[in-house]
N, CA, C and O atoms as a printed pandas DataFrame, in Angstrom:
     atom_number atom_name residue_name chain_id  residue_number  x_coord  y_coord  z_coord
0              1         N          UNK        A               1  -29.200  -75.586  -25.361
1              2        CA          UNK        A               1  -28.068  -75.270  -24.533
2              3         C          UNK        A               1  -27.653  -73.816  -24.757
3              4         O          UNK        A               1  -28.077  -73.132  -25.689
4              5         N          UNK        A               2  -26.793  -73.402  -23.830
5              6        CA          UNK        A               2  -26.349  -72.085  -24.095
6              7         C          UNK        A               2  -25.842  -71.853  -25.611
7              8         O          UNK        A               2  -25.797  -72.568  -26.613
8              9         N          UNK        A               3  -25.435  -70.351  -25.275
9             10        CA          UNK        A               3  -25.468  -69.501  -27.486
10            11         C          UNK        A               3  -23.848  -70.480  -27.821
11            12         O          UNK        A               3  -22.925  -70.482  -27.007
12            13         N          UNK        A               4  -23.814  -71.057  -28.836
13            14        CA          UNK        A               4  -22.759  -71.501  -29.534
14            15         C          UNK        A               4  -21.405  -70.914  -29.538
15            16         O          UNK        A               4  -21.370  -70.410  -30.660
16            17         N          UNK        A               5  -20.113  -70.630  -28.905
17            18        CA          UNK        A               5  -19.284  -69.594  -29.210
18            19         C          UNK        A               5  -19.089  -68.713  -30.417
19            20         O          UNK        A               5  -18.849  -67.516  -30.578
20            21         N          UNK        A               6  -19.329  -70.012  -31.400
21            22        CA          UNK        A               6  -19.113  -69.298  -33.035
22            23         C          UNK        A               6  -20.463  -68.918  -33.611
23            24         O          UNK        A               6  -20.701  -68.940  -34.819
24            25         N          UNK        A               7  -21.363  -68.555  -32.639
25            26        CA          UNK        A               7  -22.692  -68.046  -33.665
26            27         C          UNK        A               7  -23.192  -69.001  -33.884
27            28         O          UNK        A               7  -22.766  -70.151  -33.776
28            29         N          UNK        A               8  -24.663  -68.421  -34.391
29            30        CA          UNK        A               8  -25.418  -69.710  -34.936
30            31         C          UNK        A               8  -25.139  -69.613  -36.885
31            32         O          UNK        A               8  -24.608  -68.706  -37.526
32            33         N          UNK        A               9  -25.663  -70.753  -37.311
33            34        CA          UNK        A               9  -24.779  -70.867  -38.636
34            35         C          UNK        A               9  -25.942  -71.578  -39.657
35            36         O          UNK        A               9  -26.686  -72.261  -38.953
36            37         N          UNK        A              10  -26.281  -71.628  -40.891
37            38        CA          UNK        A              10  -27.256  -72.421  -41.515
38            39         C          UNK        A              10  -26.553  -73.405  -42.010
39            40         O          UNK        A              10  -25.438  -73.097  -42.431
40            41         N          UNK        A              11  -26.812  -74.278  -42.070
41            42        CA          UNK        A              11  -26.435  -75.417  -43.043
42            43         C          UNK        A              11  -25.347  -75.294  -44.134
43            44         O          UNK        A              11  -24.546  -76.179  -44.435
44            45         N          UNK        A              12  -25.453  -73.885  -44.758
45            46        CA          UNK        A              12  -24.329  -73.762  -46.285
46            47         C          UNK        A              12  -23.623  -73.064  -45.748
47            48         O          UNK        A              12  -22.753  -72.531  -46.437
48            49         N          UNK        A              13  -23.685  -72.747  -44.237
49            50        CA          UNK        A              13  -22.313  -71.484  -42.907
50            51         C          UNK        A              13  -23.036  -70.411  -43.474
51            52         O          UNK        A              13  -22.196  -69.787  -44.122
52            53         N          UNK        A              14  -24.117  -69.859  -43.586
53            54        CA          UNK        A              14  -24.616  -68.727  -43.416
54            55         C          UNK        A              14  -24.612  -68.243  -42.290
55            56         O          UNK        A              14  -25.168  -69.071  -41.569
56            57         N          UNK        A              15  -24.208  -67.089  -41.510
57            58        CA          UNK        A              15  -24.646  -67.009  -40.192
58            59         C          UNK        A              15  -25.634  -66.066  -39.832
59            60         O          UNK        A              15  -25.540  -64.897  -40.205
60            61         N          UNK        A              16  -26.693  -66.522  -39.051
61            62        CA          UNK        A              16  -27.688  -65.763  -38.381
62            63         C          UNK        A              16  -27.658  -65.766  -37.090
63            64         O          UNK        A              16  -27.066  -66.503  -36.301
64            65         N          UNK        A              17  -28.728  -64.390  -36.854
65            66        CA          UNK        A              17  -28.683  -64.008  -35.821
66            67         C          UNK        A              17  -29.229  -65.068  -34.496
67            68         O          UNK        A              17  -29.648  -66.194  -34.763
68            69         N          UNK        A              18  -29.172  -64.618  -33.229
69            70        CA          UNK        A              18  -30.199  -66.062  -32.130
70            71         C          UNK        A              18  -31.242  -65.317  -31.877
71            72         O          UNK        A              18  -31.358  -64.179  -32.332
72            73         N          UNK        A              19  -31.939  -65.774  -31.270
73            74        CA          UNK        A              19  -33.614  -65.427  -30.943
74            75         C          UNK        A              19  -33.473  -64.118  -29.963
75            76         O          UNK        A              19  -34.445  -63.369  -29.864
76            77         N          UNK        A              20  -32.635  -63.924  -29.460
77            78        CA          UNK        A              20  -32.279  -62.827  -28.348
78            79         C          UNK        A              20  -31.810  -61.886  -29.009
79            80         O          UNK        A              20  -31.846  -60.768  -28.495
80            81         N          UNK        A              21  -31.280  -62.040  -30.225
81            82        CA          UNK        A              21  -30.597  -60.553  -31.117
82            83         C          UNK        A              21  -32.170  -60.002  -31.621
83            84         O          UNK        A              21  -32.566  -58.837  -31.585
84            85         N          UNK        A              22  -33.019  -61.360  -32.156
85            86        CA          UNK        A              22  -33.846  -60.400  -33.152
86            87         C          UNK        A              22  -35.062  -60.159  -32.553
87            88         O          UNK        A              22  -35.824  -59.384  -33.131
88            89         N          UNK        A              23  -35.520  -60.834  -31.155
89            90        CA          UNK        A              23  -36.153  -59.666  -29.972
90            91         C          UNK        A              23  -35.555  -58.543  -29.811
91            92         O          UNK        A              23  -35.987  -57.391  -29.851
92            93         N          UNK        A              24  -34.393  -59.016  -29.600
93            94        CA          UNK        A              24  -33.988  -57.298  -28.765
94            95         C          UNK        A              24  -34.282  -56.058  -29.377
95            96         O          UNK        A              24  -34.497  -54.955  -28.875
96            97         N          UNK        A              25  -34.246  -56.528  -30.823
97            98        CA          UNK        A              25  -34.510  -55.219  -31.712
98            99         C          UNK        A              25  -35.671  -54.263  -31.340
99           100         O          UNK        A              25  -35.594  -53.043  -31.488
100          101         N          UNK        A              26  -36.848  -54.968  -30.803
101          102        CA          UNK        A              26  -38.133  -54.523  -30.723
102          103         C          UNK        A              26  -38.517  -54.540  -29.088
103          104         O          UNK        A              26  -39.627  -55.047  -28.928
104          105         N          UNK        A              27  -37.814  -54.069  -27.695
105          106        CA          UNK        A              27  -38.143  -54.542  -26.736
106          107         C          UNK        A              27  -37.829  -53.448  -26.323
107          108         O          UNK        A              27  -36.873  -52.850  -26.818
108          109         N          UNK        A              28  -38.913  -52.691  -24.843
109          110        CA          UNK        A              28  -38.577  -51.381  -24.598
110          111         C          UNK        A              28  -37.851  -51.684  -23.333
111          112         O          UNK        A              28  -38.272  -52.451  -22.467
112          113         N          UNK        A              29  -36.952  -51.156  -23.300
113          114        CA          UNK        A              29  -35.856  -50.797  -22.055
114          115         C          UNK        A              29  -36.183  -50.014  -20.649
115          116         O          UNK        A              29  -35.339  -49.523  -19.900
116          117         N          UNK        A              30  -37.743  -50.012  -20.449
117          118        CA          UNK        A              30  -38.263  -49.360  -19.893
118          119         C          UNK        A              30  -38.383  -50.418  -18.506
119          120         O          UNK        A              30  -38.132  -49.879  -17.428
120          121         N          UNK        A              31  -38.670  -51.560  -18.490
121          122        CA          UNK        A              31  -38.576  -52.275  -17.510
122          123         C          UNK        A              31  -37.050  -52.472  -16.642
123          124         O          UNK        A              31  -36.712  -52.401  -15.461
124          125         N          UNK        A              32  -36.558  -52.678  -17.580
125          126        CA          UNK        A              32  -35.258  -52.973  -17.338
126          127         C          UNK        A              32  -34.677  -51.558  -16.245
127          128         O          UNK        A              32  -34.229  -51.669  -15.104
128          129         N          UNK        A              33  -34.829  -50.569  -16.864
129          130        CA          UNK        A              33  -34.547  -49.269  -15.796
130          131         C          UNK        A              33  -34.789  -49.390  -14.645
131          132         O          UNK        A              33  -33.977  -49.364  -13.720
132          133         N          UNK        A              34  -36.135  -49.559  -14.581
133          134        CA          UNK        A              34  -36.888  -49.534  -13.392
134          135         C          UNK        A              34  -36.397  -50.404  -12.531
135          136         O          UNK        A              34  -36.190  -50.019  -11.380
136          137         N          UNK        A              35  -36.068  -51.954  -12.962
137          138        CA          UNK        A              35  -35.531  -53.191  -11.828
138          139         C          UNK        A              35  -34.081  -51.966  -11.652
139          140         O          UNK        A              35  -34.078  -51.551  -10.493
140          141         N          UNK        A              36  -33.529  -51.666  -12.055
141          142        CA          UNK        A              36  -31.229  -51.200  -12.049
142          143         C          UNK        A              36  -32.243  -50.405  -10.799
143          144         O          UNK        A              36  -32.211  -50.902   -9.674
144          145         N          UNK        A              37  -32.950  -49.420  -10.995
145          146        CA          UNK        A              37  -33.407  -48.547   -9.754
146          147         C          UNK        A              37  -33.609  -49.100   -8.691
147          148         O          UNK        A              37  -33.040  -48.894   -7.619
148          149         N          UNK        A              38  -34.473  -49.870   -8.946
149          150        CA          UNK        A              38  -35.012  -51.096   -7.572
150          151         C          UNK        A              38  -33.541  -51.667   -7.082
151          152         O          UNK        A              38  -33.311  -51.726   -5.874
152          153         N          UNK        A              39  -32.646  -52.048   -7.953
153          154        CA          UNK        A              39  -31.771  -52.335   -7.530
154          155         C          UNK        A              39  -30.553  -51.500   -6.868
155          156         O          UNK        A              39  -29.474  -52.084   -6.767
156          157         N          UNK        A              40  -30.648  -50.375   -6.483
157          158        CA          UNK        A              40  -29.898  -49.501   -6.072
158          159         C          UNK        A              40  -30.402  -49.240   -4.662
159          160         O          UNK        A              40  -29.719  -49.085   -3.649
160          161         N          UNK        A              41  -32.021  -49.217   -4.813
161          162        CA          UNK        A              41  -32.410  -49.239   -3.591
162          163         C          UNK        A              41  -32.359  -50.036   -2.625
163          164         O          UNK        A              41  -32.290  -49.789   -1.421
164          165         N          UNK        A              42  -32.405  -51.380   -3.373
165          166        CA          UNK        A              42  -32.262  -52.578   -2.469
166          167         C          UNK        A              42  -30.768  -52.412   -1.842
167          168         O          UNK        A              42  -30.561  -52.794   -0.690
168          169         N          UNK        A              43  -29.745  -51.842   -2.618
169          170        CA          UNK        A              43  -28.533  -52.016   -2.186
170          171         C          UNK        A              43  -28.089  -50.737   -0.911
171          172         O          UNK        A              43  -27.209  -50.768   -0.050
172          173         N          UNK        A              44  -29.073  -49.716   -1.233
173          174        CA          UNK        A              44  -28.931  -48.685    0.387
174          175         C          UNK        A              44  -29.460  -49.319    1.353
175          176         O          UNK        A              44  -29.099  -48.974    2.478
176          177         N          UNK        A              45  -30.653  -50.631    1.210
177          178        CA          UNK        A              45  -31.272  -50.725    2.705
178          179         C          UNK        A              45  -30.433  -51.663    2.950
179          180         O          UNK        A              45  -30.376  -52.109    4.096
180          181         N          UNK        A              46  -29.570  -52.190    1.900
181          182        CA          UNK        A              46  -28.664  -53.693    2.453
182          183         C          UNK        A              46  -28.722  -54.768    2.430
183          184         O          UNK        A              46  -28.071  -55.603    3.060
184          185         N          UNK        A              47  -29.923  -54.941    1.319
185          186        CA          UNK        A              47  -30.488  -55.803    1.058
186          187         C          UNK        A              47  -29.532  -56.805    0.136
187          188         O          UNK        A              47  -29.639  -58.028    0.231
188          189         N          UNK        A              48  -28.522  -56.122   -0.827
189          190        CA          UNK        A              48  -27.992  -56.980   -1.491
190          191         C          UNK        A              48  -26.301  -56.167   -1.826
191          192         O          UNK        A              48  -26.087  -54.970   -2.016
192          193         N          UNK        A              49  -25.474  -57.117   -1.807
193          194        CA          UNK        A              49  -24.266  -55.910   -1.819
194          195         C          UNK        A              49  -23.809  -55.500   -2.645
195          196         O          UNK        A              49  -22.968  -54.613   -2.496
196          197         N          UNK        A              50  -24.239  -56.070   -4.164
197          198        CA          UNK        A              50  -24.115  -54.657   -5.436
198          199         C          UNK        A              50  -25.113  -55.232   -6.389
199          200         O          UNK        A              50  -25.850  -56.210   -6.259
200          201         N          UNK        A              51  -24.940  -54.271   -7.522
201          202        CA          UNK        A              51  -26.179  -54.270   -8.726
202          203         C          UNK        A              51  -26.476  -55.992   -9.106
203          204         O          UNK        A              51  -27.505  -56.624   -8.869
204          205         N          UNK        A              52  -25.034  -56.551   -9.857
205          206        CA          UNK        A              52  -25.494  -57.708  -10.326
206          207         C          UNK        A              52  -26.018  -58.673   -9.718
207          208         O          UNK        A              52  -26.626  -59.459  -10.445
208          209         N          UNK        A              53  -25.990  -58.982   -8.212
209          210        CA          UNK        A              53  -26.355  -60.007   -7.761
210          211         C          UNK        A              53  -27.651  -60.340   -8.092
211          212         O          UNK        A              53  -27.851  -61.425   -8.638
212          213         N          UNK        A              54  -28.480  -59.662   -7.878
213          214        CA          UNK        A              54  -30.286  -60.830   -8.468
214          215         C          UNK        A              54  -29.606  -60.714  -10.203
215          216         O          UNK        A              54  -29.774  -61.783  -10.789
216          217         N          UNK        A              55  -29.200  -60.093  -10.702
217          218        CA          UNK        A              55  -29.190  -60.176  -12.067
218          219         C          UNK        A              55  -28.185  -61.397  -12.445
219          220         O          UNK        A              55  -28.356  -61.885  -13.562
220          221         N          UNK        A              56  -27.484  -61.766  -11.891
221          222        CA          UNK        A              56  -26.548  -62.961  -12.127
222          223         C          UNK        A              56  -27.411  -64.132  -11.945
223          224         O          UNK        A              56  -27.355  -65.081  -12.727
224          225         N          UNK        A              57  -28.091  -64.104  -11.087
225          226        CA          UNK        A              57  -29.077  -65.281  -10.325
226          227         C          UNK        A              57  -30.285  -65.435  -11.472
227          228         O          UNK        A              57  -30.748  -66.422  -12.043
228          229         N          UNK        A              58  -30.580  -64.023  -11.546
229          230        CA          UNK        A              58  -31.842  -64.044  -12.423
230          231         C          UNK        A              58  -31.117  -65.092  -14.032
231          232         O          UNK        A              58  -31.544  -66.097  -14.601
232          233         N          UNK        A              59  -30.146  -64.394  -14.220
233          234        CA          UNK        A              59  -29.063  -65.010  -15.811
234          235         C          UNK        A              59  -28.837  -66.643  -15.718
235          236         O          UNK        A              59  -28.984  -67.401  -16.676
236          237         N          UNK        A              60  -28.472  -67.022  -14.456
237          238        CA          UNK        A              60  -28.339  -68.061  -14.555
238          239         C          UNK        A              60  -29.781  -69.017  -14.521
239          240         O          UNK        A              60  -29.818  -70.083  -15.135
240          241         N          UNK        A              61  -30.762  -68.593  -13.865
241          242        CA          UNK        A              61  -32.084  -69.531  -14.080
242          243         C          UNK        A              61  -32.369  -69.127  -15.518
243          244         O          UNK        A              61  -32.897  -69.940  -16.276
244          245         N          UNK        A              62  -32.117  -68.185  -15.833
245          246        CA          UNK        A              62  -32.546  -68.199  -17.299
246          247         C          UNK        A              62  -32.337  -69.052  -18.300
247          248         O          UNK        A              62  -33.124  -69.538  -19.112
248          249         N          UNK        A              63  -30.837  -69.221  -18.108
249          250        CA          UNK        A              63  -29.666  -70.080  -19.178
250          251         C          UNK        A              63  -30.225  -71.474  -18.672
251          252         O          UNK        A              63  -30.604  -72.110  -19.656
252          253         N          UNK        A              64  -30.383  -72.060  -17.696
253          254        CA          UNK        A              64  -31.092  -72.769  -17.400
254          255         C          UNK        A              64  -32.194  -73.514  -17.923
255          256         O          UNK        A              64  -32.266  -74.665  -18.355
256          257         N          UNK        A              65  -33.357  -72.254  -17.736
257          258        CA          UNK        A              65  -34.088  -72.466  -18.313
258          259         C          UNK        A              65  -34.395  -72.984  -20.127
259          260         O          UNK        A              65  -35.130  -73.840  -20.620
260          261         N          UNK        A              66  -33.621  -72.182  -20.601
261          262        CA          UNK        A              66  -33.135  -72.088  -22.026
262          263         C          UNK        A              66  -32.934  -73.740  -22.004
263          264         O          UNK        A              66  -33.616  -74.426  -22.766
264          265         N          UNK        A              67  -32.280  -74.157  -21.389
265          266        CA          UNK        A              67  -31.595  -75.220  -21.784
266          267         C          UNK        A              67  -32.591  -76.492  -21.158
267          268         O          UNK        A              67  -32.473  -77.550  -21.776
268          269         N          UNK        A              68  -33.310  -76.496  -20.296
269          270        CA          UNK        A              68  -34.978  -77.414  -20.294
270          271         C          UNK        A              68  -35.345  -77.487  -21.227
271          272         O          UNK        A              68  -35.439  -78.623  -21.690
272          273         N          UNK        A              69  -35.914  -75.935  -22.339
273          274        CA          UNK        A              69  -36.797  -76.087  -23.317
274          275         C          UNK        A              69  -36.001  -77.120  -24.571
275          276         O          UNK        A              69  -36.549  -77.959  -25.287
276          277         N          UNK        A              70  -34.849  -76.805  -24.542
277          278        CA          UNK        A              70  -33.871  -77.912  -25.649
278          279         C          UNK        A              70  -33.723  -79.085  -24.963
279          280         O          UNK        A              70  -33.017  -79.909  -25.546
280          281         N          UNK        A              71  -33.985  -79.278  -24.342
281          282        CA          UNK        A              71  -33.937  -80.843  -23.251
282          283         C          UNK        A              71  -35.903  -81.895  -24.226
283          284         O          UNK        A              71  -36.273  -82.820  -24.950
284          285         N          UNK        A              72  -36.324  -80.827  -23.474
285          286        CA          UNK        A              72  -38.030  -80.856  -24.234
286          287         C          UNK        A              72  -37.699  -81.741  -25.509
287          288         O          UNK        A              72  -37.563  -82.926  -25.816
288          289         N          UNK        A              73  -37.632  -79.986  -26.286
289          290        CA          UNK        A              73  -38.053  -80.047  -27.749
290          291         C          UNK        A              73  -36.807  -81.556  -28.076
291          292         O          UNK        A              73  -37.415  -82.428  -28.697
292          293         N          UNK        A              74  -35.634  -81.877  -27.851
293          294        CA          UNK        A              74  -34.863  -83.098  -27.796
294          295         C          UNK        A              74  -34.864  -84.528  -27.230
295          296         O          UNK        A              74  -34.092  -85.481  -27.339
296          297         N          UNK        A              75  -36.217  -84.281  -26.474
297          298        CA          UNK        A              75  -36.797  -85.558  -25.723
298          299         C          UNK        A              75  -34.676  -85.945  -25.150
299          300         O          UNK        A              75  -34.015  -86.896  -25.566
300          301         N          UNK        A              76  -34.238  -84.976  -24.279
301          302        CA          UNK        A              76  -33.104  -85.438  -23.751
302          303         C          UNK        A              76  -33.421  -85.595  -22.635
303          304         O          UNK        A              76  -34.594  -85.267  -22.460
304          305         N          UNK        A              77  -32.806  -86.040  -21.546
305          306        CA          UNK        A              77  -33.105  -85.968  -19.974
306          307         C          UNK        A              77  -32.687  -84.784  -19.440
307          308         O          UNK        A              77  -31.487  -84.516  -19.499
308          309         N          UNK        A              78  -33.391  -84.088  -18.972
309          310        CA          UNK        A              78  -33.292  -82.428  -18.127
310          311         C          UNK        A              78  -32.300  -82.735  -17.114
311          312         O          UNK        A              78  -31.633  -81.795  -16.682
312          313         N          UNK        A              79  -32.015  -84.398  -16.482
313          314        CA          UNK        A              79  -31.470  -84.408  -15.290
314          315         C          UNK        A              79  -30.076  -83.184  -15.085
315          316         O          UNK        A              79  -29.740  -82.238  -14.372
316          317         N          UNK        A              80  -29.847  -83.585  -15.665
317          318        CA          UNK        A              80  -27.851  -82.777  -15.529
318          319         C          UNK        A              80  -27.973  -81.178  -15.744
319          320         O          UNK        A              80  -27.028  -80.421  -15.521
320          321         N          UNK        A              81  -29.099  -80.795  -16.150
321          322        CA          UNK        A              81  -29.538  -79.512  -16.584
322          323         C          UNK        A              81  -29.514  -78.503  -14.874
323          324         O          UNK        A              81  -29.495  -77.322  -14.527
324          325         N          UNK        A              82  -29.530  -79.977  -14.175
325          326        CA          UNK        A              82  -30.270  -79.183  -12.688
326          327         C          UNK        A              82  -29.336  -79.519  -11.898
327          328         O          UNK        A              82  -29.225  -78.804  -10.902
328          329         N          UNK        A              83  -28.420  -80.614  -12.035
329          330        CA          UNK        A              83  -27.695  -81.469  -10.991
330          331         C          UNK        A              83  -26.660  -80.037  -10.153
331          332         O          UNK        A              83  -26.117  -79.154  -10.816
332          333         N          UNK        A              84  -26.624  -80.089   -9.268
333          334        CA          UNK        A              84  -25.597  -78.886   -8.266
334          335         C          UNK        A              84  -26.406  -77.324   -8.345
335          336         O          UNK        A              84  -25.592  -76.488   -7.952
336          337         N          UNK        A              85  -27.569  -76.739   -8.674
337          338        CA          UNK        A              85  -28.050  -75.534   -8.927
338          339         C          UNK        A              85  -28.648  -75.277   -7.424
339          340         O          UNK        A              85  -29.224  -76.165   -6.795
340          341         N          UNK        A              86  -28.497  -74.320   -7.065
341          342        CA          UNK        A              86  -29.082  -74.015   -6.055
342          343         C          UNK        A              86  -30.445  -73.356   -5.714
343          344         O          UNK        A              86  -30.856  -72.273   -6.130
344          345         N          UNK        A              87  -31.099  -74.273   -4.829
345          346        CA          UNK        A              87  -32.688  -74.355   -4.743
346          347         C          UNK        A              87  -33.408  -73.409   -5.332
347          348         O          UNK        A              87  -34.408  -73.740   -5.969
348          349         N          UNK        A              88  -32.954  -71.802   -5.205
349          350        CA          UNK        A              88  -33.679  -70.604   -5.379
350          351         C          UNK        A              88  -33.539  -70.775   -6.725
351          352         O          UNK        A              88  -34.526  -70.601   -7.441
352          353         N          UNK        A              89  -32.482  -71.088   -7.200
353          354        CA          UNK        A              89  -31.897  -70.395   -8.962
354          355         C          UNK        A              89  -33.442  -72.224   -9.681
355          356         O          UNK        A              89  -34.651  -72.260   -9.907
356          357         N          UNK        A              90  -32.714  -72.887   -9.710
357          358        CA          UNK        A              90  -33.499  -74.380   -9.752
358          359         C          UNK        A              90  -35.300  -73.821   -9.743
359          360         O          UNK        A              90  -35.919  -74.232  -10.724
360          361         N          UNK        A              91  -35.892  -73.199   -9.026
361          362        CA          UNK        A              91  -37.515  -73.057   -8.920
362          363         C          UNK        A              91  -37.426  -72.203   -9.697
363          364         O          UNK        A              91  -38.172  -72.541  -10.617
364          365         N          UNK        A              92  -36.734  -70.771  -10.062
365          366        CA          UNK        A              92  -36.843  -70.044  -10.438
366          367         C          UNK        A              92  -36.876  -70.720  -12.444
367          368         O          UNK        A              92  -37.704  -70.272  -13.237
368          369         N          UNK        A              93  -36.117  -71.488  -12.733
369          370        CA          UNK        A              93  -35.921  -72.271  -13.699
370          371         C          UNK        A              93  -37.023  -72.698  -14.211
371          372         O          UNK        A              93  -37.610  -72.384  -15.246
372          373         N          UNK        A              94  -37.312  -73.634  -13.187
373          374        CA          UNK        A              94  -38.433  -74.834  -13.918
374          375         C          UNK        A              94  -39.903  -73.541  -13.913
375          376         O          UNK        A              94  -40.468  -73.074  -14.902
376          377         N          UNK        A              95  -40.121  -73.315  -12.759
377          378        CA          UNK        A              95  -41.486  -72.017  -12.950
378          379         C          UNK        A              95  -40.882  -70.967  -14.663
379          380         O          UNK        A              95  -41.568  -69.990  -14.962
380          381         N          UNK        A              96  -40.269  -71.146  -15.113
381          382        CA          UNK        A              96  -39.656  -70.113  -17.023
382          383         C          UNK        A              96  -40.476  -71.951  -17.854
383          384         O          UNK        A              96  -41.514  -72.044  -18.509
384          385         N          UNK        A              97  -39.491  -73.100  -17.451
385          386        CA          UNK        A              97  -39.823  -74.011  -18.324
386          387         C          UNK        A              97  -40.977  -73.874  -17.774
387          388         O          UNK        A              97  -41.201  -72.690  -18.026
388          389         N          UNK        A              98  -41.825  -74.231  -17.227
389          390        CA          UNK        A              98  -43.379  -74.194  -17.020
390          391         C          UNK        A              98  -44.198  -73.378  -17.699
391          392         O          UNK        A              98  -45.320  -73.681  -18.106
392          393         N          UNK        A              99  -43.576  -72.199  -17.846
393          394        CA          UNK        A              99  -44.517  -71.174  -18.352
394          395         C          UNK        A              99  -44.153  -71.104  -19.758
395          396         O          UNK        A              99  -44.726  -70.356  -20.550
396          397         N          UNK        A             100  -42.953  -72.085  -20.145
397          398        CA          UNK        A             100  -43.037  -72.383  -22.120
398          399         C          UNK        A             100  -43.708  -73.470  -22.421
399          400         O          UNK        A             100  -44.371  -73.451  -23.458
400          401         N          UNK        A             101  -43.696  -74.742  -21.541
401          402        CA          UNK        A             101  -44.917  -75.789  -21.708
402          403         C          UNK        A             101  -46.201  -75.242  -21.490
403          404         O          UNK        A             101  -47.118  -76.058  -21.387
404          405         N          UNK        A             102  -46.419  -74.267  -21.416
405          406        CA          UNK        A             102  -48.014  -73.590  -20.842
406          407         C          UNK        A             102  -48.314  -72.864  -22.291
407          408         O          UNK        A             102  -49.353  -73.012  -22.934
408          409         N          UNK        A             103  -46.953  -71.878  -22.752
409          410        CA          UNK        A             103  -47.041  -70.957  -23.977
410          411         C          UNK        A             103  -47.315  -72.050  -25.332
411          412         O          UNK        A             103  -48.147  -71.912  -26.229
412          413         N          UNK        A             104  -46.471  -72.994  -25.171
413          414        CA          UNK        A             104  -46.803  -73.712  -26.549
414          415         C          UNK        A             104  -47.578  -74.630  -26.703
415          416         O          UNK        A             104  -47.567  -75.191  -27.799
416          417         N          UNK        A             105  -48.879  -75.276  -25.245
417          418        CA          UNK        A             105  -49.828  -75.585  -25.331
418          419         C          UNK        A             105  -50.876  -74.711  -25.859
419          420         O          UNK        A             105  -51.648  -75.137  -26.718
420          421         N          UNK        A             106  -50.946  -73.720  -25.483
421          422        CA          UNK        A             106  -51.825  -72.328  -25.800
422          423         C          UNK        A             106  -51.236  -71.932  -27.047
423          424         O          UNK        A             106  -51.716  -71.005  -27.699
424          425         N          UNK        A             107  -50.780  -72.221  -27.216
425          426        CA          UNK        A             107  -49.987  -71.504  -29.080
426          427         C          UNK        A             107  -49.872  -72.353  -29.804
427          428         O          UNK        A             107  -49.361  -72.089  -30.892
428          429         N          UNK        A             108  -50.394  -74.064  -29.450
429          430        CA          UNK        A             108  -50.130  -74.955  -30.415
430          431         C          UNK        A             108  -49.028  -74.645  -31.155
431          432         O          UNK        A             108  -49.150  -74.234  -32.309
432          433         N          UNK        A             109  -47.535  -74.852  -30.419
433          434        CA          UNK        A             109  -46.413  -74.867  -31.044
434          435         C          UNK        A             109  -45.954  -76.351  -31.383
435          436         O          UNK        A             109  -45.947  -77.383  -30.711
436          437         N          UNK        A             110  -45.425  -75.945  -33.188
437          438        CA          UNK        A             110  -45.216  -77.123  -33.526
438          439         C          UNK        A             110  -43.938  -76.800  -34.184
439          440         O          UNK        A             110  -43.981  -76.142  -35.223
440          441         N          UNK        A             111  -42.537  -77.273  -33.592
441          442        CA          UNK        A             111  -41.485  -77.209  -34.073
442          443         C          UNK        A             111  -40.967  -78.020  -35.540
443          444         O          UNK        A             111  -40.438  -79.130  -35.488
444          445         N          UNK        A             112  -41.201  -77.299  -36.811
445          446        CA          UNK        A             112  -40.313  -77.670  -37.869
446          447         C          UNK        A             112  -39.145  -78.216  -37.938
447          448         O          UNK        A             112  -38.929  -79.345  -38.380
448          449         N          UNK        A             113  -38.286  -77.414  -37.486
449          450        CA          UNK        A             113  -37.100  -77.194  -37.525
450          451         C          UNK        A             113  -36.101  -76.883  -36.316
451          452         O          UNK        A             113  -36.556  -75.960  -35.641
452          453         N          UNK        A             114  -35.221  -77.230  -35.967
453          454        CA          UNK        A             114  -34.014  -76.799  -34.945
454          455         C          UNK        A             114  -32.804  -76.696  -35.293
455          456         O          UNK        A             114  -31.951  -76.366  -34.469
């Protein structure tokens, strides 16, 4: 499910970082430029009427997504994960979970711990 309000925490309240702090450390910002550009352009031909919109859309299939793979690894039911999402955000979702059931077939991922 989405990041915890209070952080993530170990067992004795240690707190560590989430998987998105200790990527970020190492990830070049170089893509990211390039879409804000694309996205400026899209917004002179009129295509969209300001910056965040695909990026909100994009955030929310993400969080989404995020929250399939803990559905998974929890043998929970995904149903409610999807219930009211709208069609575009919803494909955009399950095609992220698809491509982590694909990564941890190919990576023989075997979860220890959660």
């Amino acid at each position: 499910m989405p990041h915890p309000k209070l952080g993530y925490h170990l067992k004795d309240g240690t707190r560590v970082p989430g998987t998105t702090t200790i990527i970020g450390r190492f990830k070049d910002s170089g893509a990211l430029l390039y879409w804000a550009c694309e996205q400026g352009k899209a917004i002179e031909r009129g295509e969209i009427g300001k910056l965040y919109d695909r990026r909100d859309a994009a955030a929310e299939a993400g969080t989404i997504a995020h929250g399939l793979v803990e559905c998974h690894i929890n043998n929970d039911d995904p149903a409610a994960m999807l219930d009211g999402v709208a069609p575009d955000i919803k494909e955009k979702a399950e095609q992220a979970f698809e491509s982590y059931l694909l990564w941890a077939r190919t990576t023989n991922l075997k979860i220890i711990e959660q």
